[in-house]
C-alpha positions in Angstrom: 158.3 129.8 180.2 159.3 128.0 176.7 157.7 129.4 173.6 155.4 126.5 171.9 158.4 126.6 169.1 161.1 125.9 172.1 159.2 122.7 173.3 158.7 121.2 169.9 160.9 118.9 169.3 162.8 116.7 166.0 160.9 113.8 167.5 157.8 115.1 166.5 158.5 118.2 163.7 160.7 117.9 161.3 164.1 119.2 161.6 165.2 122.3 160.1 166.4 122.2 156.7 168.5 124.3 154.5 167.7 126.9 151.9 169.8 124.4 149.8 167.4 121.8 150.3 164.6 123.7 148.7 164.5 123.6 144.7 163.6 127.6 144.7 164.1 127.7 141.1 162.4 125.1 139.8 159.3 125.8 142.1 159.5 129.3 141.0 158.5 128.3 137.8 156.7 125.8 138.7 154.3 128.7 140.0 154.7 130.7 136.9 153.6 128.1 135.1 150.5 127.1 137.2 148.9 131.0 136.9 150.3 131.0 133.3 148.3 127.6 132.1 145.2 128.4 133.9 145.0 131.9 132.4 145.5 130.0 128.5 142.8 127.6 130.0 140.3 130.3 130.5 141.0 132.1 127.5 141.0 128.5 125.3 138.0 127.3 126.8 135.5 130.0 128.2 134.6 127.1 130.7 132.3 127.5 133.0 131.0 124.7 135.3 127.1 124.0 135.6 127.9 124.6 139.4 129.0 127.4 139.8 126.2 128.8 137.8 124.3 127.9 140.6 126.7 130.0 142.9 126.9 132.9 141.4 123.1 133.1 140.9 123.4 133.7 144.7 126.0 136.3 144.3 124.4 138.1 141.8 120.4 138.2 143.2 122.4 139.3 146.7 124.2 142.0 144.8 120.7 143.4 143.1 119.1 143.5 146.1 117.1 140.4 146.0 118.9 138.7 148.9 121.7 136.1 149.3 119.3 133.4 147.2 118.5 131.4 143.9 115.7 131.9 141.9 112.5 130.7 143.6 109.2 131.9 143.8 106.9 132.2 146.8 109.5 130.6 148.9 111.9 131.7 151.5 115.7 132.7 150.8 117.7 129.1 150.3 120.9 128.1 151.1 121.7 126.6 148.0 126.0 126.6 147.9 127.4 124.4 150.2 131.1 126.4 150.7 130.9 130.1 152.0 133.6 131.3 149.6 132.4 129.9 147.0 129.9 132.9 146.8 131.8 135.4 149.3 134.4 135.5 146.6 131.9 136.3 143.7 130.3 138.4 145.9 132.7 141.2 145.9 133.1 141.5 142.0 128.9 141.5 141.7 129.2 144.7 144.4 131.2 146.3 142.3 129.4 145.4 138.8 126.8 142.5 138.9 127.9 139.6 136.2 131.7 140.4 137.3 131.5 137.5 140.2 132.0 134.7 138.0 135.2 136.4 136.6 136.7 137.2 139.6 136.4 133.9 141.1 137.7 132.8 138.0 141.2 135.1 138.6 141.3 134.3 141.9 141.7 130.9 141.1 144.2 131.6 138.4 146.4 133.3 141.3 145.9 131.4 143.7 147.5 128.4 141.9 150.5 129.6 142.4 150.2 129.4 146.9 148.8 125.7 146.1 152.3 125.3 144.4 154.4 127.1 146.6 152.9 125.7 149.6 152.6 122.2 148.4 156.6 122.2 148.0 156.9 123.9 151.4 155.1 120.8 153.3 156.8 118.5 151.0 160.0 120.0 152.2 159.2 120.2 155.9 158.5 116.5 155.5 162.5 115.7 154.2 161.5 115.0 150.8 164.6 115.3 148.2 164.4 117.9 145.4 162.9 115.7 143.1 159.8 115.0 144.8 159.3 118.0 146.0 159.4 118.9 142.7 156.7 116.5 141.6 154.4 117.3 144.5 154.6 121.3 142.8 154.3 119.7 139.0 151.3 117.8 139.7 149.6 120.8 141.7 150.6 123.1 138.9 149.4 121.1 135.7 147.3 117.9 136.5 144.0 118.2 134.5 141.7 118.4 137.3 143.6 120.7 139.8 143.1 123.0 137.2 139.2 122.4 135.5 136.9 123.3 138.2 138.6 126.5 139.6 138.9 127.4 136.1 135.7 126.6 135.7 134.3 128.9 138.5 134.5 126.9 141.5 136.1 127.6 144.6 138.0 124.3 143.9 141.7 125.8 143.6 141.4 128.1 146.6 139.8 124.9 148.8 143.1 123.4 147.5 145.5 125.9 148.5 143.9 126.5 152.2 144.3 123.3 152.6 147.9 123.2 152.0 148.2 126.3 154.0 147.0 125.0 156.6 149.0 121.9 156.6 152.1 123.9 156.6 151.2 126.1 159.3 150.7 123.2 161.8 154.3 122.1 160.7 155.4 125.5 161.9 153.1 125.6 164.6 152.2 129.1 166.0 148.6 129.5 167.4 147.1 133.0 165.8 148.3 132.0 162.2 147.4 128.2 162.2 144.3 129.4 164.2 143.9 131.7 160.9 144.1 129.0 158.5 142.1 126.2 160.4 139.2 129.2 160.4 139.7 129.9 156.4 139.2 125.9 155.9 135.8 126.4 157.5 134.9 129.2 155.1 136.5 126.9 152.4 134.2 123.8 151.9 131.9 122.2 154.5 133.7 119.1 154.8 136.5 120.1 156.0 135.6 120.1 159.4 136.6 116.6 159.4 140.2 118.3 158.9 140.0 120.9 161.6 139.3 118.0 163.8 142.1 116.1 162.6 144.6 119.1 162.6 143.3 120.3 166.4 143.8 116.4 167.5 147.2 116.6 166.3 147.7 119.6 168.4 146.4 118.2 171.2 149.2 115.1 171.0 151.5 118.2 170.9 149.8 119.8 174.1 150.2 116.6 176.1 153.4 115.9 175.3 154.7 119.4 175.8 152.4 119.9 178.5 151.4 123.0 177.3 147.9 123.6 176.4 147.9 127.4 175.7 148.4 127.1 172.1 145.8 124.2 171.3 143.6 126.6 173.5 144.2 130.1 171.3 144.1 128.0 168.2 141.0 126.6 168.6 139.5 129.8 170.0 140.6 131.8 166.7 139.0 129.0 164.5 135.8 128.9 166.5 135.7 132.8 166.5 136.6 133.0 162.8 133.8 130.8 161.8 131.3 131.9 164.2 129.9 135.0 162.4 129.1 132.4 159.6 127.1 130.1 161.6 125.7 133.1 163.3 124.3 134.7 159.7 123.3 131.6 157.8 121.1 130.4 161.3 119.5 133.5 161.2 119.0 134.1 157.8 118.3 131.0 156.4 117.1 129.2 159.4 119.9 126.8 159.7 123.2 126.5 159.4 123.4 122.9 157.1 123.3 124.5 153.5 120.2 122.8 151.6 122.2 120.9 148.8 124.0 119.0 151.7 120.0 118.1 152.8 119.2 117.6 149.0 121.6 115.4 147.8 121.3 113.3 151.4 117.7 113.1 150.7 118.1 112.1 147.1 121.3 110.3 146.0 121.1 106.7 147.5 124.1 105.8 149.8 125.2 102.1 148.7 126.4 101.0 151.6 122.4 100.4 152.5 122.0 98.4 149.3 124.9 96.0 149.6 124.0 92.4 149.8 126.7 90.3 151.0 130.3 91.0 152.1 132.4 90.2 148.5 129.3 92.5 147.0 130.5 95.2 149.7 133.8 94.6 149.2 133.6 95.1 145.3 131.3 98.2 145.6 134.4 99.9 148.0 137.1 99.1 146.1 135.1 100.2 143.2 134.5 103.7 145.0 138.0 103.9 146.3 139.6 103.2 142.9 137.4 105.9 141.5 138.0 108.9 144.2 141.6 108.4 143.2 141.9 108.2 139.6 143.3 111.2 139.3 146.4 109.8 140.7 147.1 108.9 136.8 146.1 110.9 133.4 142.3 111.1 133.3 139.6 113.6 132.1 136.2 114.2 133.6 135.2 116.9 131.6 131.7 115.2 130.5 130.8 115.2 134.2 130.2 111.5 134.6 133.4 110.4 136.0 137.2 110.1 135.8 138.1 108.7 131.9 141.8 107.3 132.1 143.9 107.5 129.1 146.4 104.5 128.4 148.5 104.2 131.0 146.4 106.0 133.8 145.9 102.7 135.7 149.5 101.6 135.6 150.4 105.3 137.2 147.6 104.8 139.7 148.7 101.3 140.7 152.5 102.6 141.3 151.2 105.7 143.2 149.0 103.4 145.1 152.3 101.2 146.1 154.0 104.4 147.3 151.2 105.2 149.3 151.2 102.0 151.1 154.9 102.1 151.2 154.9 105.5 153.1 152.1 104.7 155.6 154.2 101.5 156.6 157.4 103.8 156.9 155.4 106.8 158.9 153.9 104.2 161.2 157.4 102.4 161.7 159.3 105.7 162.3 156.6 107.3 164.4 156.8 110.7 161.7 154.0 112.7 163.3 154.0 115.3 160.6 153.9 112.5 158.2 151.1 110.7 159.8 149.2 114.1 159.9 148.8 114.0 155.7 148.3 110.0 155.9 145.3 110.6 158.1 144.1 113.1 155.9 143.9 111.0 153.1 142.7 107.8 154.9 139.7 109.9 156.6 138.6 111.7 153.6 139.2 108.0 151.1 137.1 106.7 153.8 134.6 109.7 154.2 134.1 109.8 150.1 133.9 105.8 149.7 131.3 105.1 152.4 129.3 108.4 153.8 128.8 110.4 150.8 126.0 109.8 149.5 127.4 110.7 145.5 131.1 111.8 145.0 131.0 114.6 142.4 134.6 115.0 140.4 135.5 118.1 142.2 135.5 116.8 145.6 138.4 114.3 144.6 140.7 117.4 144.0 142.0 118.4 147.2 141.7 114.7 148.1 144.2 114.0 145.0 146.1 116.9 146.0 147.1 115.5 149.6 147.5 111.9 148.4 150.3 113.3 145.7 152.4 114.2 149.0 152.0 111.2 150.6 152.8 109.2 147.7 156.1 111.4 147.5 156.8 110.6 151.0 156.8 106.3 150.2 159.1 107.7 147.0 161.3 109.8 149.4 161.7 106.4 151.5 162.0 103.9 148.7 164.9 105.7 147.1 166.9 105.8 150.5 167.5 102.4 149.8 169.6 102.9 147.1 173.3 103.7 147.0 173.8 107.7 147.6 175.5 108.3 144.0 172.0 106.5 142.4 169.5 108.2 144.4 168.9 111.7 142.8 169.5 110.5 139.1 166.9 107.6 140.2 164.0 109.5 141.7 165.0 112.5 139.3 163.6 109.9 136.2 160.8 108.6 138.1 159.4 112.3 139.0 160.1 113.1 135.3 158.5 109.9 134.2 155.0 109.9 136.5 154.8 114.0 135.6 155.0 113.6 132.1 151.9 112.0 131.6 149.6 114.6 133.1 151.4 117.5 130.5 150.9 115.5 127.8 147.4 115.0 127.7 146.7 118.3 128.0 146.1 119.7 124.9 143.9 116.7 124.4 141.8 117.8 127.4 141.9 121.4 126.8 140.0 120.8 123.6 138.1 118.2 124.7 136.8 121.4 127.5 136.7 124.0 124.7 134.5 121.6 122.9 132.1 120.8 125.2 131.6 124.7 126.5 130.7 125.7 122.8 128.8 122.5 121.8 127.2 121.3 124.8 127.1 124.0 127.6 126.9 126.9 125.2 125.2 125.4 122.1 122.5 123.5 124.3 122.3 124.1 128.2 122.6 127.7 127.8 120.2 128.1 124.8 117.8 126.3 127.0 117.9 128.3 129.4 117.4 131.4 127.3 114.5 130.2 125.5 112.4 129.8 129.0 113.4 133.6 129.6 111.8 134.4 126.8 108.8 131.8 126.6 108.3 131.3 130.2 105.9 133.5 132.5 107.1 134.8 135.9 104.4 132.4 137.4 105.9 129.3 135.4 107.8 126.4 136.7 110.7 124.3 135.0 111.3 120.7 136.0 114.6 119.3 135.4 117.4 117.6 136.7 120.3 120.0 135.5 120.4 123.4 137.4 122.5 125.2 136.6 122.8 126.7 133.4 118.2 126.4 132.8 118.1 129.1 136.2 120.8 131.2 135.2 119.8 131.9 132.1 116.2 131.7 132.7 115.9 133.6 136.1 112.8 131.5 136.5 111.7 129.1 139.1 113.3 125.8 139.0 112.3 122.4 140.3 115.4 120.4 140.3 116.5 117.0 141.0 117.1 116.6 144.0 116.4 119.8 145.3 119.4 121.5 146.1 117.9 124.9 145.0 114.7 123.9 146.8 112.9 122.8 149.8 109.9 121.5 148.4 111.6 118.7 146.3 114.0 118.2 149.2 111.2 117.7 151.7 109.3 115.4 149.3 112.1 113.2 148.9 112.9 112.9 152.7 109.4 112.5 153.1 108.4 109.7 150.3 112.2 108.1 150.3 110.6 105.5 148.1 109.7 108.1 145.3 113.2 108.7 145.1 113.4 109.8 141.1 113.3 112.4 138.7 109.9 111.1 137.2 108.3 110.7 140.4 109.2 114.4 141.5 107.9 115.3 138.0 104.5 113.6 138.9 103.9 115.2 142.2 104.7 118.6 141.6 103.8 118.9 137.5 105.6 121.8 136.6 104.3 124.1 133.4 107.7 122.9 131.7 109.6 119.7 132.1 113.4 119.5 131.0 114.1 116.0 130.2 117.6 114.3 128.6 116.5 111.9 125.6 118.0 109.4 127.3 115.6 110.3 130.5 112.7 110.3 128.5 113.1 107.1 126.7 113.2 105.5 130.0 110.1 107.1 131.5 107.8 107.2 128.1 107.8 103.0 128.4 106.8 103.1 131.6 102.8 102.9 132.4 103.7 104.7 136.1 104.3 107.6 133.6 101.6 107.7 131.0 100.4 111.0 132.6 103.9 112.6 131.0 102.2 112.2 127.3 98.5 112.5 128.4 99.0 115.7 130.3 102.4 117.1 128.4 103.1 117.9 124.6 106.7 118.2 123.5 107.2 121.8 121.7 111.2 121.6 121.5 114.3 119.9 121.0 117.6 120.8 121.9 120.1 118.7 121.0 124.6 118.7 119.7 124.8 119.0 116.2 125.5 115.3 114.5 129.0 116.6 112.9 129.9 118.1 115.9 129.9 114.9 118.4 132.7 113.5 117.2 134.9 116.5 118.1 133.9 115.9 121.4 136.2 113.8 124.1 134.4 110.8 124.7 131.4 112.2 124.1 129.3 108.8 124.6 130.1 109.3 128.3 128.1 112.9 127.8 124.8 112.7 128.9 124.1 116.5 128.4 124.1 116.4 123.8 120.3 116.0 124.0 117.0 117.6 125.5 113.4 118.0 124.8 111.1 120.0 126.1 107.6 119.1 127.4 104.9 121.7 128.5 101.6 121.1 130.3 98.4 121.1 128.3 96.1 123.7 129.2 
């Protein structure tokens, strides 16, 4: 009986290539660099995302012996992380010393860069690319702003990257127990990605019908189901469901546009305007101040050529029938699609492994471009462009390494933190804080939190599913008047005019203000696109 590698054949894997083939040098370091720059990053910047502050709050209440859950009073544990190892990773430095979570994730993610590297360049090469390209497929993964901010940052970003990658590459080389492994790690790695598992078992099924051998799709989808079974099995009985509550939250409370379109140029606009945005990061841009991609001069030029590639090498896949090639195209089209019309809000971070897969594919219209020209042009040709379209990303850096360094010590630090500290202090163990920002007021705090919309909590989730018309902050605020309110200036401004809200300065008096020091705003990067410089506090009247 033929082993699933004897009946795979060139027509639908690529063909074997030579160690020659493979720039081992330059992706060497290529991976120094990647754990190298990340490890300056953390020690620059002392970043640390408002998200994961809301992880590790898990981590560490687990690791005390308060259970797997935020901070919440009177109410049952919550599942308020959305990826498993976003908290299992954290989970094991809090064993060993609570607070050490956030570090290790942070590490972890260091390291880790360099498998995002090595494995990027090993799909790029599996797929025929030339040296150069493969090249730029390991540059971007190794210094593009974003593929390095939110693992840095404390997020499980960079190792959702790299078991993605893994993955990828194993179904290349398919052999059931490991790709069976790596399909199960992307179900630990972020909920989404079940869309890929279906993609990746799909593709194996082509491969079972055409070889006419079924045994591997069969043991690789039993590992996967059996890998990720004890997870479905704990969070069902310990949290009651499976469906982590921010996925509920932000369903409940982030509008979807698509239901709001009126007319087919307005929904039209409104896609292309989503699209455009989930891949910015195709070109130099920094969204550091939480409220978007920024480009720098240039960025849309860079976009719009990677953009042509893309559509190029979808054209050339479909034409030549490239299986493996159409595996990463349908990655990208199902998760552009998934982001631009299902979710609800696309948050930075979830356009990383997104931008990740879409660098390959753009190589791949590159790769097939550049056959067109004479054999003596081609590597001095697609040598310039990769140096050309990678230059951009390294030099903004230091830019946005400062531009991160500042806002840590003069937003998150100076103001979001401090907030958070001055409710432990003030704030009884019986008090509630109203807000919109989570993550840095419950750390802090270790009080009870009523956030917008709910991801740390079923009462303001449930209101908003059930009252889908009093979807706002203010109108949260109203129904459940917390002891404290949180409130942005730029929040309050809007609600103090409004007569809907008169019971905000009838029943509330504002007792601080927490706010960016004037002559330090301007060392921050674009920091009118910063919502978070300024904050007042409200209590309830007795």
């Amino acid at each position: 009986m033929p082993s699933h590698h004897q009946v795979t054949t060139a027509a639908t894997t690529p063909m074997p290539r030579t160690r020659s083939d493979f720039p081992t040098i330059w992706i060497g370091v290529l991976m120094v660099v990647a754990v190298c720059i990340r490890l300056f990053f953390w020690m620059y910047t002392h970043r640390t995302w408002e998200d994961a502050l809301i992880t590790v709050l898990h981590s560490e209440n687990a690791a005390s012996g308060l259970g797997l859950t935020h901070v919440r009073v009177g109410e049952p544990r919550i599942h308020g992380f959305t990826s498993p190892l976003s908290v299992l990773v954290p989970m094991v430095g809090d064993l060993i010393h609570v607070g050490l979570g956030l570090t290790l994730i942070k590490l972890v993610s260091a390291l880790i860069s360099a498998f995002s590297v090595v494995f990027g360049a090993l799909v790029a090469h599996l797929l025929r690319l030339s040296k150069p390209f493969i090249v730029l497929v390991a540059g971007y993964l190794a210094f593009e702003h974003h593929q390095i901010l939110w693992g840095m940052a404390g997020m499980e970003t960079e190792i959702v990257v790299a078991i993605i990658l893994f993955s990828i590459w194993r179904l290349l080389r398919p052999a059931p127990v490991p790709t069976g492994i790596a399909l199960g790690l992307c179900t630990y790695a972020r909920t989404d990605l079940a869309i890929w598992v279906l993609i990746a078992l799909l593709y194996l099924f082509h491969e079972a019908v055409r070889t006419k051998s079924y045994k591997p799709l069969a043991m690789t989808a039993a590992i996967t189901a059996l890998l990720y079974l004890p997870w479905l099995l704990f969070t069902t009985l310990y949290y009651g469901s499976p469906i982590p509550n921010t996925i509920l939250a932000k369903s409940a409370g982030y509008p979807l546009w698509i239901r709001d379109h009126h007319g087919i140029w307005a929904f039209i606009g409104a896609a292309k305007h989503v699209f455009f945005e989930i891949l910015a990061p195709l070109g130099p841009t920094f969204a550091g101040n939480g409220t978007g991609f920024l480009r720098f001069p240039g960025a849309k030029s860079c976009e719009a050529l990677m953009i042509v590639f893309l559509v190029a090498g979808l054209i050339s896949a479909s034409v030549k029938h490239d299986l493996p090639a159409i595996l990463i195209f349908s990655f990208v089209a199902a998760y552009s699609a998934y982001y631009t019309f299902l979710v609800p809000y696309v948050f930075g971070w979830y356009c990383v492994p997104l931008a990740a897969i879409t660098v390959i594919a753009c190589a791949y219209g590159m790769n097939t471009f550049f056959t067109l020209f004479p054999p003596r042009w081609r590597l001095p040709a697609a040598t310039t462009l990769t140096a050309l379209l990678l230059a951009p990303f390294a030099v903004v850096l230091p830019q946005t390494f400062r531009g991160e360094r500042n806002i840590q010590v003069y937003v998150e630090d100076g103001v979001r933190k401090q907030i958070g500290l001055y409710f432990h202090d003030v704030a009884g163990a019986d008090d509630t804080i109203g807000c919109e920002p989570l993550g840095y007021i419950a750390y802090y705090s270790r009080r009870s939190v009523y956030d917008y919309p709910g991801l740390c909590s079923r009462r303001v989730m449930q209101f908003l599913r059930d009252h889908p018309a009093e979807r706002s902050l203010d109108r949260m605020l109203a129904h459940f008047r917390p002891t404290y309110i949180v409130l942005r200036t730029l929040e309050s401004k809007a609600y103090f005019g409004q007569p809907r809200n008169a019971w905000m300065l009838n029943d509330y008096t504002q007792i601080r203000h927490f706010q960016v020091s004037p002559d330090k705003i301007s060392l921050l990067l674009h920091p009118e696109k910063n919502i978070d410089l300024d904050f007042i506090i409200l209590k309830r009247n007795l």
